[in-house]
VMD Tcl script that builds the backbone (N, CA, C; Angstrom):
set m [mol new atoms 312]
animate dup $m
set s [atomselect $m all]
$s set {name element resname resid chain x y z} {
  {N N UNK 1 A -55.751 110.656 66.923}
  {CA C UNK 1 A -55.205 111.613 67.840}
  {C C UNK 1 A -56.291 112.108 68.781}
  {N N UNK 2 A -56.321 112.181 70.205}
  {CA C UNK 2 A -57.079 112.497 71.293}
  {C C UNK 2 A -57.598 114.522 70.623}
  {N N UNK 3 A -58.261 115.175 71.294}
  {CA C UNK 3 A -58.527 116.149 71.316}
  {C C UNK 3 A -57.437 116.883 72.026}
  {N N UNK 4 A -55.865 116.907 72.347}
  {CA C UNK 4 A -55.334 117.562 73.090}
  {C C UNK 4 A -53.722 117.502 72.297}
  {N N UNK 5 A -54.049 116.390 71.401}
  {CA C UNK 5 A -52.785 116.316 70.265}
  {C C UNK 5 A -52.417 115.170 70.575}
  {N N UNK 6 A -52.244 114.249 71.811}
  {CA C UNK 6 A -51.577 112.813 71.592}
  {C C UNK 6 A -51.988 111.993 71.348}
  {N N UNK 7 A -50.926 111.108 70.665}
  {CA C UNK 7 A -51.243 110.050 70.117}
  {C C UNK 7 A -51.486 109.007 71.214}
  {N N UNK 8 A -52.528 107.537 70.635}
  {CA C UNK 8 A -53.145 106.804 71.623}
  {C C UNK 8 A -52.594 105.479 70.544}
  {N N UNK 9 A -51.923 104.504 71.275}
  {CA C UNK 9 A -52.116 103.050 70.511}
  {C C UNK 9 A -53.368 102.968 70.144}
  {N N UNK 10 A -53.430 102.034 68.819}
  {CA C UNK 10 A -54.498 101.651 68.744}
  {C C UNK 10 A -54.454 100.270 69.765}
  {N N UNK 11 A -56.044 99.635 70.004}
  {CA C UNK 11 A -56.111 98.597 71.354}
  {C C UNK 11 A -55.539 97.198 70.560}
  {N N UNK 12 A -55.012 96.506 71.026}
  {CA C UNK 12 A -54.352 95.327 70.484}
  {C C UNK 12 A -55.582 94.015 70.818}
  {N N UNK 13 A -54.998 93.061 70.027}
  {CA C UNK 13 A -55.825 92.337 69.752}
  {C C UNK 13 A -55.738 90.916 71.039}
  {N N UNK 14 A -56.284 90.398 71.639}
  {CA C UNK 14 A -56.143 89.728 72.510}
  {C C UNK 14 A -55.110 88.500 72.129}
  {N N UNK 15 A -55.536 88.277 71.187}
  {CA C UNK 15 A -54.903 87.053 70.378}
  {C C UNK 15 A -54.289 87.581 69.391}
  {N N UNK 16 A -52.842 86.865 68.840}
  {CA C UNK 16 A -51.892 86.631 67.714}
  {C C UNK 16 A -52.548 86.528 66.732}
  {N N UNK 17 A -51.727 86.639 65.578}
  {CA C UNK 17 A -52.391 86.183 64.124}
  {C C UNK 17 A -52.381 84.388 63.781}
  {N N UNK 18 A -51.283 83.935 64.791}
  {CA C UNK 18 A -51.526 82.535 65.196}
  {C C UNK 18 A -52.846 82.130 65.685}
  {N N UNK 19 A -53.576 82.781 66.220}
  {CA C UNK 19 A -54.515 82.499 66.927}
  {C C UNK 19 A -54.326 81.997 68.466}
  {N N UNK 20 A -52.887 82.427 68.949}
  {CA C UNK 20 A -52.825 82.438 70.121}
  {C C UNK 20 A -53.005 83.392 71.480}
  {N N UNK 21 A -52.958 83.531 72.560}
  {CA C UNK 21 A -52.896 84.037 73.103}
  {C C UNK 21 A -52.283 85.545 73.497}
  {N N UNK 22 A -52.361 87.066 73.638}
  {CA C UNK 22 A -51.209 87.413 73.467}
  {C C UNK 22 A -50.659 87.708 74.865}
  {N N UNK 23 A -51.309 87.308 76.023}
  {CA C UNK 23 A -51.144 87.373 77.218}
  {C C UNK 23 A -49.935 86.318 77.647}
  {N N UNK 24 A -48.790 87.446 78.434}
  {CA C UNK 24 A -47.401 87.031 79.306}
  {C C UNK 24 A -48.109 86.157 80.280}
  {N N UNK 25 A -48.652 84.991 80.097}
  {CA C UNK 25 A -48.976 84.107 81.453}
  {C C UNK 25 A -47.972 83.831 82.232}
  {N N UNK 26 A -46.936 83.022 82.483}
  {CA C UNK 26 A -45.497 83.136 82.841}
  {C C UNK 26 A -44.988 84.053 83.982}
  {N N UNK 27 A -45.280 85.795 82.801}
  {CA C UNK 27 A -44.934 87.203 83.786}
  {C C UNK 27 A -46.086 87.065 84.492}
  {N N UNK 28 A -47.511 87.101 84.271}
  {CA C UNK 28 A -48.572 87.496 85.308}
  {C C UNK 28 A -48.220 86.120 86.819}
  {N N UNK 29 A -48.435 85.020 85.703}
  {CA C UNK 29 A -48.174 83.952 87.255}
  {C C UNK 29 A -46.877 84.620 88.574}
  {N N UNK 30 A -46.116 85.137 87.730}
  {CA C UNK 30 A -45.063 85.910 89.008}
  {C C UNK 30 A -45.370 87.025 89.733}
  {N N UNK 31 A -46.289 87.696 89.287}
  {CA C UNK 31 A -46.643 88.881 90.040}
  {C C UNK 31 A -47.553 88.549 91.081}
  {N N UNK 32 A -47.810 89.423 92.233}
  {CA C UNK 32 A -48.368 89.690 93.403}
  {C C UNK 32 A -49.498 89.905 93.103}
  {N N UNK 33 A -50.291 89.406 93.940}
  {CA C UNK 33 A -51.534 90.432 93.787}
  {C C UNK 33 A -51.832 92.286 93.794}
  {N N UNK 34 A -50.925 92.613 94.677}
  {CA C UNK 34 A -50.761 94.015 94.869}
  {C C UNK 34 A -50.275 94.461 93.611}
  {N N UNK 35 A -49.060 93.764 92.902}
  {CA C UNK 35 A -48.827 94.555 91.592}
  {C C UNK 35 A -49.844 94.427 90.559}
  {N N UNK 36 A -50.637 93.218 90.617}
  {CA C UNK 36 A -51.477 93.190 89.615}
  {C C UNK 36 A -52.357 94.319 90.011}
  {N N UNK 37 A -52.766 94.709 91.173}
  {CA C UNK 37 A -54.077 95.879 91.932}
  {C C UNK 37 A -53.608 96.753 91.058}
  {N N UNK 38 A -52.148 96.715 91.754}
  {CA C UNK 38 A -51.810 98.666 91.003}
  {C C UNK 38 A -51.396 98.941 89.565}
  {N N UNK 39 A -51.216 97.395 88.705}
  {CA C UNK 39 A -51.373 97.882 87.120}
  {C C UNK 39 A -53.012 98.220 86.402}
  {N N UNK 40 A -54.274 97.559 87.148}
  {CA C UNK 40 A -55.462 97.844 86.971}
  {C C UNK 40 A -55.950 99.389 87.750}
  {N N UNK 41 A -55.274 99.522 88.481}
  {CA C UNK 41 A -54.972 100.766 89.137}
  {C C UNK 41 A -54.365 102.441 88.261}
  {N N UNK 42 A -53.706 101.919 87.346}
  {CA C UNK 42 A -53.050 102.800 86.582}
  {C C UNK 42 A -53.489 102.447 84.864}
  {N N UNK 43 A -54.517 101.288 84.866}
  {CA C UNK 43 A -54.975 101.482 83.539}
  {C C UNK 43 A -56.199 102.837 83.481}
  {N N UNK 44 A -56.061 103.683 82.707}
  {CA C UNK 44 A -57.481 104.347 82.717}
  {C C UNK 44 A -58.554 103.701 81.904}
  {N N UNK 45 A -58.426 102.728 80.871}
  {CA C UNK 45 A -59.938 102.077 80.741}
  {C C UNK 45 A -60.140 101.083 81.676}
  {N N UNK 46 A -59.581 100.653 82.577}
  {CA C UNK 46 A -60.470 99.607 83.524}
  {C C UNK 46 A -61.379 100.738 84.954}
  {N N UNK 47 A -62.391 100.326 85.197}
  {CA C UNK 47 A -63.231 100.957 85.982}
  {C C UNK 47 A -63.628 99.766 86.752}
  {N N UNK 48 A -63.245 100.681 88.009}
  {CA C UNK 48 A -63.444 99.057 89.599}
  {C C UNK 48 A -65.283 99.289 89.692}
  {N N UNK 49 A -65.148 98.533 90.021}
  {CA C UNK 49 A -66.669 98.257 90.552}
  {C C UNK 49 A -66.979 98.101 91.928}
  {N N UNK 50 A -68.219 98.521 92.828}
  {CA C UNK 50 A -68.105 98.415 94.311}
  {C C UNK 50 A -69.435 97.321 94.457}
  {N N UNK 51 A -69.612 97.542 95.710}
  {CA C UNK 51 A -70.479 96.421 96.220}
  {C C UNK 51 A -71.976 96.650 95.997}
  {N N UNK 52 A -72.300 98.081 95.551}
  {CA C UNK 52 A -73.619 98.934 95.205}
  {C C UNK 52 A -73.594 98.792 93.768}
  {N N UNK 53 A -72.571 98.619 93.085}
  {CA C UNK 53 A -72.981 97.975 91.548}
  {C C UNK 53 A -73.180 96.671 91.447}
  {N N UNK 54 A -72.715 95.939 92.278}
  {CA C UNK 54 A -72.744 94.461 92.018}
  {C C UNK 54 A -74.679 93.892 92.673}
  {N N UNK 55 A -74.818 94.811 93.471}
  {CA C UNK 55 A -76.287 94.805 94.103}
  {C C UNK 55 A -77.452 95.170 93.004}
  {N N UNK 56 A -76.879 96.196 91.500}
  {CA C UNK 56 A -77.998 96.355 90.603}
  {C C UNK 56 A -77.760 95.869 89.814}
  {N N UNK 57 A -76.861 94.563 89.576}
  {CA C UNK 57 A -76.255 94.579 88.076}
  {C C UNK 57 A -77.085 93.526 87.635}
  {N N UNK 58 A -77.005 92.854 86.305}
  {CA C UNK 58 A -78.277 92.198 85.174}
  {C C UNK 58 A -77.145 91.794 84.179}
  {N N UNK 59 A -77.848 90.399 84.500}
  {CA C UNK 59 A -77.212 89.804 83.288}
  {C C UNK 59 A -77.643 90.048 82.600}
  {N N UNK 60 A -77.064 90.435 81.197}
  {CA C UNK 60 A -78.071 90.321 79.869}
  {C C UNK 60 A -77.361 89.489 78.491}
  {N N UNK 61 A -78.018 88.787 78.563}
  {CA C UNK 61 A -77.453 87.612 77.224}
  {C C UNK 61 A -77.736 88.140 76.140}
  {N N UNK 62 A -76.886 87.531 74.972}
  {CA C UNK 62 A -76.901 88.115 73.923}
  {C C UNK 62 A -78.361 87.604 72.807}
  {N N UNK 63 A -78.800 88.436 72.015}
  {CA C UNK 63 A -79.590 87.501 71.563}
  {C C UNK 63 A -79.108 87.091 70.115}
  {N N UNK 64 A -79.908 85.710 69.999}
  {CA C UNK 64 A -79.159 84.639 69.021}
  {C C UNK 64 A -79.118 85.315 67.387}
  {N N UNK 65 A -77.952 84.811 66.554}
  {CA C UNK 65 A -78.441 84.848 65.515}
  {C C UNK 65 A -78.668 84.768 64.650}
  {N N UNK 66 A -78.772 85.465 63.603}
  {CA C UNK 66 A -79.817 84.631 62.760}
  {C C UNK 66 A -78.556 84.471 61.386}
  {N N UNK 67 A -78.732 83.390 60.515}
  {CA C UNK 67 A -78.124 82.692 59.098}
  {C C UNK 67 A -78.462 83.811 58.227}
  {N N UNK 68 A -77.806 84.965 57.877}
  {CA C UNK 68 A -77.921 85.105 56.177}
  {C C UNK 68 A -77.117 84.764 55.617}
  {N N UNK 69 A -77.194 85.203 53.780}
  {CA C UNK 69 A -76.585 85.033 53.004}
  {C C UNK 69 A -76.618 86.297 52.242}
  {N N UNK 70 A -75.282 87.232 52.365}
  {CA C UNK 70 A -75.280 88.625 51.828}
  {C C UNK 70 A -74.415 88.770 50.861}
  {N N UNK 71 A -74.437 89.505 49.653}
  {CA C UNK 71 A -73.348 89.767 48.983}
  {C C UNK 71 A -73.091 91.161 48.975}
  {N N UNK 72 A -71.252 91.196 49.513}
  {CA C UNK 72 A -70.760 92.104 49.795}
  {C C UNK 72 A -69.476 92.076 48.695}
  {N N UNK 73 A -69.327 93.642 48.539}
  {CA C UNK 73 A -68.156 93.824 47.445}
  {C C UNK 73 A -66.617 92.774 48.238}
  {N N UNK 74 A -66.137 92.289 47.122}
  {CA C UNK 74 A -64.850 91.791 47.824}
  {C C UNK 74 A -63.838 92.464 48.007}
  {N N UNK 75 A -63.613 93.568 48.285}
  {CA C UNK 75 A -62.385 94.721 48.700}
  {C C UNK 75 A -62.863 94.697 49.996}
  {N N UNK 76 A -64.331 95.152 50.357}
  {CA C UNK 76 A -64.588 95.032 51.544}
  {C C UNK 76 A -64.702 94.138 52.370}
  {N N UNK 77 A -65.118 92.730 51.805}
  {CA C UNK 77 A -65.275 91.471 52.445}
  {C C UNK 77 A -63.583 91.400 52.841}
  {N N UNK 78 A -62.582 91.928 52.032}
  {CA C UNK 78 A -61.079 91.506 52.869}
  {C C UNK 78 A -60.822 92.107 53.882}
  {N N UNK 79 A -61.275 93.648 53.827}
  {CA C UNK 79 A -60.360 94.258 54.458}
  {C C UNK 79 A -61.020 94.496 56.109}
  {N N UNK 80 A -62.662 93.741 56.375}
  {CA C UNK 80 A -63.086 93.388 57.408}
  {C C UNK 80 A -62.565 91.741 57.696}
  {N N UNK 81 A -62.179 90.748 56.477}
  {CA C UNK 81 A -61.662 89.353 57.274}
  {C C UNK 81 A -60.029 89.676 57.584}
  {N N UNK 82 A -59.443 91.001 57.884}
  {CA C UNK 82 A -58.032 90.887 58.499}
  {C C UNK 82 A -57.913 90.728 59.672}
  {N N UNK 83 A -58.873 90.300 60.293}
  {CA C UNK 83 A -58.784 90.436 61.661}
  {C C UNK 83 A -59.880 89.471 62.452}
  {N N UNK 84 A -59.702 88.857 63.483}
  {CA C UNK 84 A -60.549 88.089 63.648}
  {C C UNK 84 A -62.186 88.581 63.866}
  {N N UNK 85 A -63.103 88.130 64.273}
  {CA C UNK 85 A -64.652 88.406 65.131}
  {C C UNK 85 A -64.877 89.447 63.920}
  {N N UNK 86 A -64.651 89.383 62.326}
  {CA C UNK 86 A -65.418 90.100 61.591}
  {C C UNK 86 A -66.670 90.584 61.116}
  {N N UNK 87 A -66.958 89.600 61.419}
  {CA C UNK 87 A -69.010 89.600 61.299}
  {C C UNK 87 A -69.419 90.153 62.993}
  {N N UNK 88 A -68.567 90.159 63.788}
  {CA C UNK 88 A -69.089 90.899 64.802}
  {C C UNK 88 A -69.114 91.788 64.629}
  {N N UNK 89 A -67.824 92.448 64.104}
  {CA C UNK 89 A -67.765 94.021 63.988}
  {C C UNK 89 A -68.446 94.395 62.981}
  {N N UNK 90 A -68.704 93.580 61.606}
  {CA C UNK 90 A -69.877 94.245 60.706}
  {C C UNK 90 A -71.333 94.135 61.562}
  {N N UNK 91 A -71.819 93.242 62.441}
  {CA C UNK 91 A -73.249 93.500 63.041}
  {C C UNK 91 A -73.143 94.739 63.576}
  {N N UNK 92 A -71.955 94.781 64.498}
  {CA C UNK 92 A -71.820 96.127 65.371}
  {C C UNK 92 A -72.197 98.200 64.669}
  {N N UNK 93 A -71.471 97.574 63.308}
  {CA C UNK 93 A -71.576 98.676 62.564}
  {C C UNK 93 A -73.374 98.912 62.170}
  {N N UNK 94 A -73.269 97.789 61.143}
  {CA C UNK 94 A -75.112 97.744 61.045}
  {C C UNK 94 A -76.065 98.242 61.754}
  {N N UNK 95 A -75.762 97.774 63.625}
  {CA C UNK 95 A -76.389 98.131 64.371}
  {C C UNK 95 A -76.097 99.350 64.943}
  {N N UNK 96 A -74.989 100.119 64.994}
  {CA C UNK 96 A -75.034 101.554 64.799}
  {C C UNK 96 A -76.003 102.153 63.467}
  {N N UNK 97 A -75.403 102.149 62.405}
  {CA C UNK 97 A -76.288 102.833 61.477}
  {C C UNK 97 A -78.408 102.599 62.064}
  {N N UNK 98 A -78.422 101.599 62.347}
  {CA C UNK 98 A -79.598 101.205 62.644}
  {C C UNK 98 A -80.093 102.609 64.376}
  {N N UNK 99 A -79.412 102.033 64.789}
  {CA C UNK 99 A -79.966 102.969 66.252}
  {C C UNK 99 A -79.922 104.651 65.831}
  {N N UNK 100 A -78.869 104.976 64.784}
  {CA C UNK 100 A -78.652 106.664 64.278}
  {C C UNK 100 A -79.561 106.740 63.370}
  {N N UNK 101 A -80.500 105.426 62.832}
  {CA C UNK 101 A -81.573 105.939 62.153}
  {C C UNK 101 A -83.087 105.967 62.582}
  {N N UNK 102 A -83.074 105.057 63.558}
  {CA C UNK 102 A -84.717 104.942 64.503}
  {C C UNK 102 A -85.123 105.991 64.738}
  {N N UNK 103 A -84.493 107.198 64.980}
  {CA C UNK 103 A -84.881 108.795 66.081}
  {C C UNK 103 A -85.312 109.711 64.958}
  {N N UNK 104 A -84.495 108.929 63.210}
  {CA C UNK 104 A -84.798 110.063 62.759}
  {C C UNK 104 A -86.276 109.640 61.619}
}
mol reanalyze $m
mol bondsrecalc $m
mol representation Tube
mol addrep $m
């Protein structure tokens, strides 16, 4: 729940549990460009970009990585493989705990 009382979907997953797509290609191929403007227009997480960001912007690649071999309880090993890019989201976490502990 937001700080103001409403409720927010949670963000959906790009892809099916098929492992397909979950994008209306079909509906988008029919739309205009203008309708597509004004649904990115009325999303509030998309943020346009101008010609003064594109003048400082940096690629930055990811860096590679590395093979372990960890043992993790298996309640938890499931209930992070329900969903796809799991080991992303466990690095992601790791690497939070990691940056909330460098300062201290």
């Amino acid at each position: 729940m937001k700080a103001n009382g409403s409720k927010t979907k949670p963000a959906k997953s790009s892809r099916t549990k098929s492992g397909r797509s979950g994008t209306d290609w079909p509906r988008l191929r029919r739309m205009t460009a203008a309708a597509i403007r004004k649904q990115i227009a009325a999303d509030p997480d998309a943020r346009p970009t101008d010609k003064q960001f594109w003048m400082t912007a940096k690629v930055v690649l990811p860096t590679p990585k590395e093979i372990v071999t960890m043992r993790l309880d298996a309640d938890l090993l499931r209930w992070f493989r329900r969903e796809r890019g799991y080991q992303t989201r466990i690095n992601a976490i790791l690497r939070a705990y990691m940056q909330a502990h460098e300062s201290a």
